[in-house]
C-alpha positions as CSV (number, residue, x, y, z in Angstrom):
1,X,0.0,0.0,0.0
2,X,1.8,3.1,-1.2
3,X,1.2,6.3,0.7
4,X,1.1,7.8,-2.5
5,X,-0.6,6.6,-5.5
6,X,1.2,7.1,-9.2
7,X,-1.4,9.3,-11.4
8,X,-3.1,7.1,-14.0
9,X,-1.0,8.2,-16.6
10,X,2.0,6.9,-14.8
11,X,0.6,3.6,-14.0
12,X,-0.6,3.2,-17.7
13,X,3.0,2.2,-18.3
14,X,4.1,0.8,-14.6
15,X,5.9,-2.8,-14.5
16,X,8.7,-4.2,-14.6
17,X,9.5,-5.8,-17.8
18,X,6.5,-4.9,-20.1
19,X,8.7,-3.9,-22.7
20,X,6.1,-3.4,-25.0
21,X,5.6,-7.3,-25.2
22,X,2.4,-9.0,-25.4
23,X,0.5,-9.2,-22.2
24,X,-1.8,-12.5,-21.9
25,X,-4.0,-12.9,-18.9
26,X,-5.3,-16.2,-18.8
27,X,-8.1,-16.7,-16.4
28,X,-8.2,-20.3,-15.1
29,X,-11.7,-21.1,-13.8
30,X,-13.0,-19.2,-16.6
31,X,-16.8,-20.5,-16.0
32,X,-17.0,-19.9,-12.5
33,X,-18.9,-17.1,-10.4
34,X,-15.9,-15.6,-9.4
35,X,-14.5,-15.0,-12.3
36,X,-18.1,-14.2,-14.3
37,X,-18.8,-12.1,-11.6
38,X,-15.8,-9.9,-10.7
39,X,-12.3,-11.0,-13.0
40,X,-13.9,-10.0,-16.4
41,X,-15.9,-6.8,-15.4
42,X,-12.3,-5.6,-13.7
43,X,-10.5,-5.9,-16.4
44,X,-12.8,-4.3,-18.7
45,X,-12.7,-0.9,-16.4
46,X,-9.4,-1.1,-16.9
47,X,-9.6,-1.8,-20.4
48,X,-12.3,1.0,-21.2
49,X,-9.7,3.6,-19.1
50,X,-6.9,2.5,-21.3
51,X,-4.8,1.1,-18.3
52,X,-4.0,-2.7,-19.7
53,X,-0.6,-2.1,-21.5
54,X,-0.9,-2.9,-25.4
55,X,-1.1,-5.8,-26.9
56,X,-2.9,-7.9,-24.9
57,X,-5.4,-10.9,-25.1
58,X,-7.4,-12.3,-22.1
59,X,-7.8,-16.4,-22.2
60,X,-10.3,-18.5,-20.3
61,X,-9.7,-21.8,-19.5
62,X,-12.1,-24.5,-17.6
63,X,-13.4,-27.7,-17.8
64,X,-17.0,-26.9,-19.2
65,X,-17.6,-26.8,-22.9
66,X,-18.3,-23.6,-24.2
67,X,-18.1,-22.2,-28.0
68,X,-16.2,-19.2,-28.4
69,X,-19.7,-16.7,-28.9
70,X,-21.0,-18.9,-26.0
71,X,-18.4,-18.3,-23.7
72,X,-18.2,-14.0,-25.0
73,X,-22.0,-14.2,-24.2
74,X,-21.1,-15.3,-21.0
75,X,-18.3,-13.1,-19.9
76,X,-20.7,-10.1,-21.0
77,X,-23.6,-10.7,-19.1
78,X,-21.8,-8.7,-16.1
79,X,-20.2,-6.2,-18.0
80,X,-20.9,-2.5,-17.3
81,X,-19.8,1.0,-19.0
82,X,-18.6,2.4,-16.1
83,X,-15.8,4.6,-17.4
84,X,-17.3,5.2,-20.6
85,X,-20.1,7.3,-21.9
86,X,-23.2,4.9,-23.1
87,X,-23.4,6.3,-26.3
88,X,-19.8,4.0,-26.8
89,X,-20.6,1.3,-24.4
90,X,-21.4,-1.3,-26.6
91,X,-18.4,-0.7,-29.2
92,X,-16.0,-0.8,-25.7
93,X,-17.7,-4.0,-25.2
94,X,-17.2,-5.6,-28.8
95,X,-13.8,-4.5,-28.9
96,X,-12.9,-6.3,-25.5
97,X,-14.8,-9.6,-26.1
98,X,-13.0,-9.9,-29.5
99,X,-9.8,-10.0,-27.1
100,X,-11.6,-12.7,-25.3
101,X,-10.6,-16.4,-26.4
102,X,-11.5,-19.8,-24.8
103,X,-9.7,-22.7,-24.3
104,X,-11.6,-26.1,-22.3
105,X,-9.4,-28.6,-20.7
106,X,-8.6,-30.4,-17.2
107,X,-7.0,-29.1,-14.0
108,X,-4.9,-32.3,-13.4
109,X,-2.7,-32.6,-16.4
110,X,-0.7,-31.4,-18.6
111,X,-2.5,-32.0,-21.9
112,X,-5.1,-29.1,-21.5
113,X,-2.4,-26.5,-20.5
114,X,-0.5,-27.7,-23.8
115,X,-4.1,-26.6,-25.9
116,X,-3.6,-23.2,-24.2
117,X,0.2,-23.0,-24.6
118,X,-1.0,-23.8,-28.5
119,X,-3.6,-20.7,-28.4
120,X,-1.5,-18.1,-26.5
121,X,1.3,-18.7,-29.2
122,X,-1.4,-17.5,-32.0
123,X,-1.6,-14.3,-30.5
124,X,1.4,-13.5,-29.1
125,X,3.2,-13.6,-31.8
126,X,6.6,-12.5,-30.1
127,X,9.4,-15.0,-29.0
128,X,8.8,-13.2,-25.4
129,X,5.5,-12.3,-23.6
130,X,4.0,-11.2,-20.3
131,X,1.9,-13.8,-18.8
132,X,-0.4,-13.1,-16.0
133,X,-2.7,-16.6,-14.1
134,X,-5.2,-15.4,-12.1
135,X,-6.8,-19.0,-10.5
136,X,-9.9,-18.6,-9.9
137,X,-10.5,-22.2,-8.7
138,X,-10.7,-23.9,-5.1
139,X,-7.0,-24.0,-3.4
140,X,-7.3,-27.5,-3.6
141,X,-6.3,-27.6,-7.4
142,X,-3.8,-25.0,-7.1
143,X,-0.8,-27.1,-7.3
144,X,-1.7,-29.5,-9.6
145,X,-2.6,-26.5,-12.1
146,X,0.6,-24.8,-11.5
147,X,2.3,-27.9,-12.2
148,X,0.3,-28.2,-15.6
149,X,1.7,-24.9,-16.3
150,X,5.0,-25.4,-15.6
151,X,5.6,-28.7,-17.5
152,X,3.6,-26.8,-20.7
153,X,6.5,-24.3,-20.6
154,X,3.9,-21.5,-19.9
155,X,6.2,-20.6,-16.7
156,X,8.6,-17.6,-17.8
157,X,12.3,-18.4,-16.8
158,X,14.5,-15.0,-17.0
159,X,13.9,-11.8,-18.0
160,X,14.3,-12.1,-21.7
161,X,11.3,-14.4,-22.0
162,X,8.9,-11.9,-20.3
163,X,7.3,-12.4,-16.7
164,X,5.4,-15.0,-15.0
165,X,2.6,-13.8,-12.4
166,X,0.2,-16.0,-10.6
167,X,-2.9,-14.5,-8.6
168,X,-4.2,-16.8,-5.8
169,X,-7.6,-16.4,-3.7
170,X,-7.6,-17.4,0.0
171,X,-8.1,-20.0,2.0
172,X,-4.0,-19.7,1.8
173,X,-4.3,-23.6,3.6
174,X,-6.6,-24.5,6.8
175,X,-4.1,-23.8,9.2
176,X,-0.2,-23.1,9.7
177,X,0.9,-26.1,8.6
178,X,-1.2,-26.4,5.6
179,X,0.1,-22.9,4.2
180,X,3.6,-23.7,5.1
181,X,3.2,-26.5,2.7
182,X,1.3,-24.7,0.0
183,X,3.6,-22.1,0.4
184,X,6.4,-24.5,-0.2
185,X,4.5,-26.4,-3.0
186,X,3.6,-23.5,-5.1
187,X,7.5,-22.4,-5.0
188,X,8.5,-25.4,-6.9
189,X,7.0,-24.2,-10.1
190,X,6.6,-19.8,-9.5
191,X,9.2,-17.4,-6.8
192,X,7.9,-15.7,-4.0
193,X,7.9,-12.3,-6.0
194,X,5.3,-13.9,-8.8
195,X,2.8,-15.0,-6.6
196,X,-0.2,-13.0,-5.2
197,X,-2.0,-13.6,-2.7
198,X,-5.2,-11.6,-2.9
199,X,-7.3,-10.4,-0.3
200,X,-10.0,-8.3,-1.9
201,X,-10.5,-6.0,1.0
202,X,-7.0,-4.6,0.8
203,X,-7.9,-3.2,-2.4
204,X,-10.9,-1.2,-0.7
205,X,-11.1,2.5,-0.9
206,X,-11.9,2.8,2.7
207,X,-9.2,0.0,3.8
208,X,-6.5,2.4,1.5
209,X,-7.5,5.3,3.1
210,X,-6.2,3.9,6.7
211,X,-2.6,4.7,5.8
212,X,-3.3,8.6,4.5
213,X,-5.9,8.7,7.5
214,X,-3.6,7.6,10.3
215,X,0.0,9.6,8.8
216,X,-1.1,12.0,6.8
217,X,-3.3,13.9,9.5
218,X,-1.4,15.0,12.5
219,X,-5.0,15.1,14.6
220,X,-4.9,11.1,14.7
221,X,-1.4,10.0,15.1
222,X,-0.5,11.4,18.5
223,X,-4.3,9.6,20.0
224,X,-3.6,5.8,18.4
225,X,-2.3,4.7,21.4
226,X,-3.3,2.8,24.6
227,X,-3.3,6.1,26.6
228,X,-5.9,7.2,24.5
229,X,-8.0,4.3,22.5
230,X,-10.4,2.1,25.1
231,X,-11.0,-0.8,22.4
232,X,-11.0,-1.5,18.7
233,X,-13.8,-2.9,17.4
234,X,-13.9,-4.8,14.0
235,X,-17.1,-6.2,12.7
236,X,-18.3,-7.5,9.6
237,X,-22.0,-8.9,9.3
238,X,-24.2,-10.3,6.4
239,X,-27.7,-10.6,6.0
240,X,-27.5,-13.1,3.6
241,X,-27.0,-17.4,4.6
242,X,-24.3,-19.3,2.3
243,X,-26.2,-18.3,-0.8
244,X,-25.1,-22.0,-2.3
245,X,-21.4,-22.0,-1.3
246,X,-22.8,-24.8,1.2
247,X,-20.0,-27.1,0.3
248,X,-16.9,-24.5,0.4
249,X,-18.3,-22.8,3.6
250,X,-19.1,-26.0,5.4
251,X,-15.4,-26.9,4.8
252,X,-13.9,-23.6,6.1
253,X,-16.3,-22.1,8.5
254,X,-16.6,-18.3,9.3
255,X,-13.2,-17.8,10.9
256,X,-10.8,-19.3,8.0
257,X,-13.5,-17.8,5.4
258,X,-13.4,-13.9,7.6
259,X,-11.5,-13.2,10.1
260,X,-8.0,-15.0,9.3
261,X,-6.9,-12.9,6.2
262,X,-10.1,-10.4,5.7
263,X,-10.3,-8.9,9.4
264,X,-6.7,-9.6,10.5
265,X,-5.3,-7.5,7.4
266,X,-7.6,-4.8,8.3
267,X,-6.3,-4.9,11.8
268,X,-2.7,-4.9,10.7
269,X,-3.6,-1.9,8.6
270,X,-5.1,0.1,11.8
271,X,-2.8,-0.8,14.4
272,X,1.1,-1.3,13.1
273,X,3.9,1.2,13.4
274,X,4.4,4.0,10.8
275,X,6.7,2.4,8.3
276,X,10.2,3.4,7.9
277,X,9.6,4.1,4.0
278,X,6.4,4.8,1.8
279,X,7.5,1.3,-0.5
280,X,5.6,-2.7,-0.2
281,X,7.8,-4.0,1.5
282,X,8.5,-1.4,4.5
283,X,4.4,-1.5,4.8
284,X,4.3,-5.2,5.0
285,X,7.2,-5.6,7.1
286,X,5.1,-3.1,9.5
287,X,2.4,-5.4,9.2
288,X,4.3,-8.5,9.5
289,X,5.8,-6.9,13.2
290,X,2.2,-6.1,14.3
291,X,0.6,-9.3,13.4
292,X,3.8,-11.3,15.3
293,X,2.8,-8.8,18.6
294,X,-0.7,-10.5,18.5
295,X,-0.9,-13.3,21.0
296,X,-2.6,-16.8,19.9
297,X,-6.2,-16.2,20.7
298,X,-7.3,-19.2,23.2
299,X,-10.7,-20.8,23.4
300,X,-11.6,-18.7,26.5
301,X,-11.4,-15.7,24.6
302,X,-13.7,-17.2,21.5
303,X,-16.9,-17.5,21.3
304,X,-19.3,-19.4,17.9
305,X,-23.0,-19.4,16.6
306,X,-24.6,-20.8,14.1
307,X,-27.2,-19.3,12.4
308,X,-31.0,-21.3,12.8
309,X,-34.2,-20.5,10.6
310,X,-35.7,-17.2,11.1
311,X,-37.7,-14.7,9.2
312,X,-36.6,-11.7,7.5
313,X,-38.6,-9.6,4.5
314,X,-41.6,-11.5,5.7
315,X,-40.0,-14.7,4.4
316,X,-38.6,-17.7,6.2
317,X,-35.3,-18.1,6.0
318,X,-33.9,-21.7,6.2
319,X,-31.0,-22.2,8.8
320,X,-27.8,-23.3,8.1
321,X,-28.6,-27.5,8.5
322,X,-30.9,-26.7,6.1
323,X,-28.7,-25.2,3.6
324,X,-27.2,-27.4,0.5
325,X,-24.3,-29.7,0.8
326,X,-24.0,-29.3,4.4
327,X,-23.4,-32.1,6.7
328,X,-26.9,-32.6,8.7
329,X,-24.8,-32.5,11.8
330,X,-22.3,-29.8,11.3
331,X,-20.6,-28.0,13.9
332,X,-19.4,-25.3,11.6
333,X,-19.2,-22.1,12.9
334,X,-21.3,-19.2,10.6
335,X,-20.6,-16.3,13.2
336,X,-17.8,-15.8,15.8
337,X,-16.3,-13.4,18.5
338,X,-12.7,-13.0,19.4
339,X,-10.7,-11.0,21.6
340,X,-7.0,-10.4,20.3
341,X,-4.2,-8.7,22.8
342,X,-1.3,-6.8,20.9
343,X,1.4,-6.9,23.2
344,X,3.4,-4.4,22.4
345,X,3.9,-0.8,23.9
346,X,1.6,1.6,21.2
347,X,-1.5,-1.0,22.6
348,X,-0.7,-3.5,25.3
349,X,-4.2,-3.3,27.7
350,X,-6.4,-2.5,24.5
351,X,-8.4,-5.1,23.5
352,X,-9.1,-6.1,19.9
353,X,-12.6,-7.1,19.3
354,X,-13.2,-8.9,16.2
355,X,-17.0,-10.0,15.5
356,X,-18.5,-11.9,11.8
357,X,-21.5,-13.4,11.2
358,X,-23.5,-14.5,8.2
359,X,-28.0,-14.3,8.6
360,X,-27.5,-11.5,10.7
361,X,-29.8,-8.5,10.1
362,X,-27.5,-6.2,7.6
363,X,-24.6,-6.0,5.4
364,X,-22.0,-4.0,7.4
365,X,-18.0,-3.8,7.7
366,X,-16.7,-1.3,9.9
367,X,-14.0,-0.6,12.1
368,X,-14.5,1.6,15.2
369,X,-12.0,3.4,17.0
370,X,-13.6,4.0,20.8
371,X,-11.5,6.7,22.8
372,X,-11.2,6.8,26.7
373,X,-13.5,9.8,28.4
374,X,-11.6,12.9,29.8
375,X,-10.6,12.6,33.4
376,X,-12.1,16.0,34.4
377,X,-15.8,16.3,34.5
378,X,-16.7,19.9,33.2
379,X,-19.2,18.5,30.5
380,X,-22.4,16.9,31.7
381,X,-22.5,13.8,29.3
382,X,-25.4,13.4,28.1
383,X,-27.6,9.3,29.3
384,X,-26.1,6.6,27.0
385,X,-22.9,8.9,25.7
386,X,-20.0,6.3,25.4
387,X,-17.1,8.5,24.1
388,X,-15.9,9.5,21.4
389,X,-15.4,7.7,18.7
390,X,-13.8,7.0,15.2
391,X,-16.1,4.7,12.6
392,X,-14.6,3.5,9.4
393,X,-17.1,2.1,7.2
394,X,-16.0,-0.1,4.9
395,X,-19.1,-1.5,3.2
396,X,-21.4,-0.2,2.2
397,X,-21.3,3.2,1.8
398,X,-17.9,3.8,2.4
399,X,-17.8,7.0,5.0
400,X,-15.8,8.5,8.1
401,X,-17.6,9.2,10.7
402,X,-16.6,10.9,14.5
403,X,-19.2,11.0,17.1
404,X,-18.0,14.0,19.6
405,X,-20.2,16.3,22.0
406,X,-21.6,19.4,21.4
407,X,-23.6,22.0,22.7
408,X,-27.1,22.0,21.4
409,X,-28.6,25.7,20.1
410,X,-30.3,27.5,22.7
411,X,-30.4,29.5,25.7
412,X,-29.3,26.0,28.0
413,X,-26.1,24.2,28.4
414,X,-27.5,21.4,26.7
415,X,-24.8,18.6,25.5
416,X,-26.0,16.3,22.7
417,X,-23.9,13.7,20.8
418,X,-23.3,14.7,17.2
419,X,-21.8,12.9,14.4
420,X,-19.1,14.4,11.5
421,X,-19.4,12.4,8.6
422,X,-18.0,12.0,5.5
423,X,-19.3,10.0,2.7
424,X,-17.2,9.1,0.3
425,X,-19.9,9.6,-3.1
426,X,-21.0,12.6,-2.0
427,X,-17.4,14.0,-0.8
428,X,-16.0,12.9,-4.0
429,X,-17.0,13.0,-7.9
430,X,-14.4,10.0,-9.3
431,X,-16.1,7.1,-9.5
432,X,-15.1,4.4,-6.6
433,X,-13.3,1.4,-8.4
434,X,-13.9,-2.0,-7.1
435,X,-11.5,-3.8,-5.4
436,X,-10.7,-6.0,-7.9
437,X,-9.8,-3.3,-10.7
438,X,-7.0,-1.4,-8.2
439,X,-5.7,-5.4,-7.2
440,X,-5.5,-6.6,-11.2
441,X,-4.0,-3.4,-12.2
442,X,-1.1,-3.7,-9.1
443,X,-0.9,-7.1,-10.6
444,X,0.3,-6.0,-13.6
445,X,1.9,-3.4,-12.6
446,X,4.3,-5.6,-10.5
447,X,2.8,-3.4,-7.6
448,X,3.1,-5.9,-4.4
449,X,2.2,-3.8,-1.9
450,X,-1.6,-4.8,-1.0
451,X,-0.8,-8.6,-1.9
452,X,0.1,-10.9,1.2
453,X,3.9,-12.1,1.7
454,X,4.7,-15.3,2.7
455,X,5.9,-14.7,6.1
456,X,3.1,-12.1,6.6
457,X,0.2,-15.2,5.8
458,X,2.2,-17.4,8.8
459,X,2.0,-15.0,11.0
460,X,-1.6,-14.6,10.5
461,X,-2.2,-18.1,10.7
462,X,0.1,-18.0,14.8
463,X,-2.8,-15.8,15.7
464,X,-6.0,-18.2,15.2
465,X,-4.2,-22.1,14.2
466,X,-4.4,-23.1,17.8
467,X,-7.9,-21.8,18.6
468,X,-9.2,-23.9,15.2
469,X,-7.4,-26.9,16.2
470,X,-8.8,-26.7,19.7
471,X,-12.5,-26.0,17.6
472,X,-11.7,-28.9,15.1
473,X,-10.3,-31.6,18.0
474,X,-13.3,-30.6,20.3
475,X,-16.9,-31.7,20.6
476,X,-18.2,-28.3,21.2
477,X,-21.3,-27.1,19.7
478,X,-21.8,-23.3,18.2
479,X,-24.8,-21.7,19.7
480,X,-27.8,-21.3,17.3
481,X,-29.1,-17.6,16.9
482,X,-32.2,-16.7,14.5
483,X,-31.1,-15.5,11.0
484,X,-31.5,-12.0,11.1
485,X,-30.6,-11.6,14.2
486,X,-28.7,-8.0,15.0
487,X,-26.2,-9.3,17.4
488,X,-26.1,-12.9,18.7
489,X,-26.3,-13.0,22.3
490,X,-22.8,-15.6,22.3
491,X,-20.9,-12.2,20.8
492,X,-22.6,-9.8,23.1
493,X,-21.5,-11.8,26.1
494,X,-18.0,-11.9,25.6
495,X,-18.0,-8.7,24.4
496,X,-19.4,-7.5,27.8
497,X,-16.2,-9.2,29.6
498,X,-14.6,-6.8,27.8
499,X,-16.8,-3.5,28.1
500,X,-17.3,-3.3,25.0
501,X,-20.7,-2.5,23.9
502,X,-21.7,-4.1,20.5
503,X,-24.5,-2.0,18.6
């Protein structure tokens, strides 16, 4: 995460080795939702702001059988003119599904990767090209495609044949272990600085504007500190149930799907040391020191739900049991509390309160900042007044708020709780760019900054491995809460241990 961005004009050309050379982004997984739903529209905003170096060619690949205008009817359906005035929109469209080629073929050998080896060679046309994987697939097939990739020679060696990126989506393993060996596998066949490991929310307006918030404005700095902060809060809720990810979710749960790499890396973000330089690696090596000052969180300071049948909109809503291609007696965790300690001297005392839940009663990520009160009592506070208090919305609506006291208008001394807020569509005109345009365009870039190191994702893993092994090893049961349900009463309790009011 740079503290300053490069203007478009100078990212249009960013990245090492582009040399003008073809640029082929192969999207493996091609037929999936991810990639349907955020991979293609991505790199069409970048394609319709002129931000994908020249020439380039995007290639699916998957296992279901598609015709070319079958799959380019496909990869459409999603696409918006964003960047573009309508009057062009189609003709931006055309012009980047005709860039758009299709290749079917397995995950588990080499003989599909060689039919795509044969159709990037048709367009590339150049004895050297830049080639970027983004796998869109279940990390369970990871290896053996990046083994089919190496052995069809599709793996760059040295700089004169171009460069070699690969673009991985979490779970990064189930625990420490696992990763370690992924991590380990995965360097057989790409180095360390060609793989990224994407975490969506880093590339989030509001998550980017932590760093410029926290050391660009003097106001801040000097308060982010135990003498001043009471707790951090980090929550992320959805009112929505596994929407037919039954299988995946089942197999991961809440705190491997959230909180590991999603909440953890916004944490990093809010509470490390100013780095020593404004480059990747000083940020992440920030991050890296932070996450190692979080202790282990233990069972005692955990707490899981799982979310029952309720009613919401007027409709029921079938509980998680209920839900597809999960087991009838699953002890999966869909929501969960935990308490982190950084022990270090900027926050030892301050607890960490990290809270995510799916069939709750809205769609909400946000962190909150919660100040001590003043020691001196000149101000009457007002019945219910907590402190003050900085709120970083995520999603949706990405806005800044502080909640302070003022005096109300009138002839009284009348204190009242007021809110400054700023919302980031009506503060500003450029359009907000999803997450996955900023993270594809750092991709090819060569920008690592807001991509997870290897070291970084082990010590994320330190902080939770032993509280899912106790989970995993242990015949506990999550406690059921109703979907839609604001807060379930498991969260609120151990929140309360804490004094920490959850709203």
């Amino acid at each position: 995460m740079t503290m300053a961005a490069p203007a478009a004009g100078m990212r249009r050309s960013a990245g090492d080795g582009l040399r003008g050379w073809p640029l082929s982004i192969v999207v493996i997984g091609a037929s999936g939702d991810l990639a349907q739903r955020k991979i293609y529209p991505a790199l069409f905003a970048l394609y319709c702001q002129g931000l994908i170096p020249e020439p380039f060619h995007v290639f699916g690949y998957a296992r279901t059988e598609f015709e070319l205008g079958a799959f380019r009817e496909h990869v459409a359906r999603r696409l918006t003119c964003r960047y573009t005035p309508a009057s062009c929109c189609g003709k931006h469209i055309q012009d980047f599904l005709s860039r758009c080629h299709y290749v079917r073929g397995g995950y588990d050998g080499p003989d599909g990767f060689l039919d795509l080896y044969q159709e990037m060679k048709i367009f590339e046309r150049e004895p050297a090209a830049n080639r970027l994987y983004y796998l869109a697939l279940p990390p369970a097939v990871y290896l053996d495609v990046m083994r089919g990739l190496g052995a069809a020679g599709l793996v760059s060696c040295g700089a004169k044949a171009g460069w070699s990126r690969v673009v991985v989506e979490k779970p990064f393993g189930r625990d420490r272990a696992s990763s370690d060996r992924l991590v380990r596998d995965v360097g057989q066949v790409f180095q360390e600085d060609e793989v990224y490991r994407i975490d969506h929310y880093l590339g989030k307006e509001a998550v980017q504007n932590l760093m410029v918030l926290r050391f660009g404005n003097r106001l801040f700095e000097p308060l982010w500190n135990r003498e001043h902060v009471s707790h951090v809060l980090l929550t992320w809720k959805e009112a929505i149930g596994v929407e037919g990810r039954g299988g995946y979710f089942d197999e991961n749960g809440i705190v491997r799907d959230v909180m590991q790499n999603h909440l953890l890396q916004i944490l990093a973000l809010a509470a490390m040391e100013p780095p020593a330089r404004a480059d990747a690696n000083a940020v992440r090596d920030e991050k890296v020191r932070l996450l190692r000052a979080v202790a282990p969180v233990t069972p005692a300071e955990a707490a899981f739900g799982q979310y029952g049948a309720g009613e919401m909109n007027g409709r029921r809503q079938r509980g998680y049991l209920e839900e597809e291609k999960v087991a009838p007696h699953s002890r999966t965790p869909t929501s969960a509390a935990v308490a982190l300690r950084v022990r270090n001297d900027r926050w030892e005392g301050v607890p960490f309160f990290l809270f995510a839940g799916k069939a709750l009663d809205k769609n909400v990520n946000e962190l909150r900042i919660r100040f001590r009160e003043t020691p001196f009592g000149l101000v009457e506070r007002p019945s219910g007044w907590l402190g003050n208090e900085l709120i970083i919305r995520i999603q949706p609506d990405e806005a800044i708020e502080l909640r302070m006291l003022n005096k109300a208008p009138g002839l009284r001394m009348t204190v009242q709780p007021t809110t400054l807020d700023l919302k980031y569509r009506a503060a500003f005109k450029e359009v907000i760019p999803d997450a996955y345009e900023r993270l594809l365009l750092d991709v090819i870039a060569g920008d690592r900054s807001l991509f997870i190191r290897a070291d970084e994702l082990a010590a994320a893993w330190d902080v939770f491995t032993p509280l899912l092994q106790a989970w995993d090893e242990g015949g506990g049961q999550p406690e059921v809460y109703s979907f839609g349900t604001p807060i379930p009463d498991f969260a609120r309790r151990l929140a309360n241990r804490h004094g920490i009011p959850l709203e």
